[in-house]
C-alpha positions in Angstrom: -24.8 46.9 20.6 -28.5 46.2 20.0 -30.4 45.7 23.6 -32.1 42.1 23.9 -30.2 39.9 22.5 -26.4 39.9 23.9 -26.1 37.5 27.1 -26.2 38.7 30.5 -22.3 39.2 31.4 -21.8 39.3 35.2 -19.2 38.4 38.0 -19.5 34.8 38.8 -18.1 32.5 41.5 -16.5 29.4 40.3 -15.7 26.8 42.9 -13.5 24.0 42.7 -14.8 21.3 44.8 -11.7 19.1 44.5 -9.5 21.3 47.2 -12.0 23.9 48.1 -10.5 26.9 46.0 -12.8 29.7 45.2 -12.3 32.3 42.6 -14.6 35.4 41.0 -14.1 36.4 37.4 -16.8 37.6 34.3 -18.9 35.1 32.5 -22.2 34.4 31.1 -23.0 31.0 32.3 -26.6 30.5 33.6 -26.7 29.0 37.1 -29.1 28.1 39.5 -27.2 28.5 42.5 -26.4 31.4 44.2 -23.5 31.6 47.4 -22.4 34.5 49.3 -18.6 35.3 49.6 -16.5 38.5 51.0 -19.7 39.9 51.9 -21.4 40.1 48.6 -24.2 37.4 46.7 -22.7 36.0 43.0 -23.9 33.0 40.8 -22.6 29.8 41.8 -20.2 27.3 39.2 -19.1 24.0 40.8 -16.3 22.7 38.9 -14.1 19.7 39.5 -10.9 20.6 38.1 -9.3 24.4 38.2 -5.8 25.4 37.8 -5.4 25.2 41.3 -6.2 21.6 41.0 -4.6 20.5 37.6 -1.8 18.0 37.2 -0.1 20.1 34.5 -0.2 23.0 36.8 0.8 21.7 40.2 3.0 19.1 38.9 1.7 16.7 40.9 0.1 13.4 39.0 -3.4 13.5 40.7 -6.3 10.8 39.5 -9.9 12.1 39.8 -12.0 9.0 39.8 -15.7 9.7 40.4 -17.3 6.2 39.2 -14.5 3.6 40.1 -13.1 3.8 36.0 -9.7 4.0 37.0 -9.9 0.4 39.2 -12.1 -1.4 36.6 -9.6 -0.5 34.2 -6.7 -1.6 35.9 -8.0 -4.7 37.2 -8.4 -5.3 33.3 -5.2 -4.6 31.6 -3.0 -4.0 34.9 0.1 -1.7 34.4 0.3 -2.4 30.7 1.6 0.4 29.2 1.5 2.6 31.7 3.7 5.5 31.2 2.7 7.6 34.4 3.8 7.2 37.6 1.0 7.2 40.2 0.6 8.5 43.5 -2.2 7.5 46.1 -3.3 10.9 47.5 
């Protein structure tokens, strides 16, 4: 591989702010922020969903609503073909 021009591939942390879970794995994103964990500095990723987090992996039918989308939308067309059953957690 020619030097210069290949990304810089390093271990990076990638948190998932919707329950808190924290894993480490390869990547070449660019981040600002840095965090320490297990006693050792990586590049910081904060990501909403994970698989620790996702419905099709827990099971569990979870609504992430972050600019009140969900409400406005069901104040508009109600339960209207709604084929999900939803839980308030």
């Amino acid at each position: 591989m020619r030097d210069g021009i290949h990304p810089n591939y390093r271990e990076v942390l990638f948190h998932d702010v919707s329950n808190d879970f924290k894993f480490i794995t390869r990547s070449t994103i660019n981040t600002r922020d840095k965090i320490e964990f297990e006693g050792k500095e990586y590049p910081l990723v904060k990501i909403e969903v994970s698989a620790e987090s996702h419905p099709f992996y827990t099971g569990k039918h979870k609504i992430v609503d972050t600019a009140g989308r969900v409400d406005k939308f069901r104040k508009k067309f109600g339960t209207v073909g709604s084929k999900t059953a939803i839980s308030n957690q």
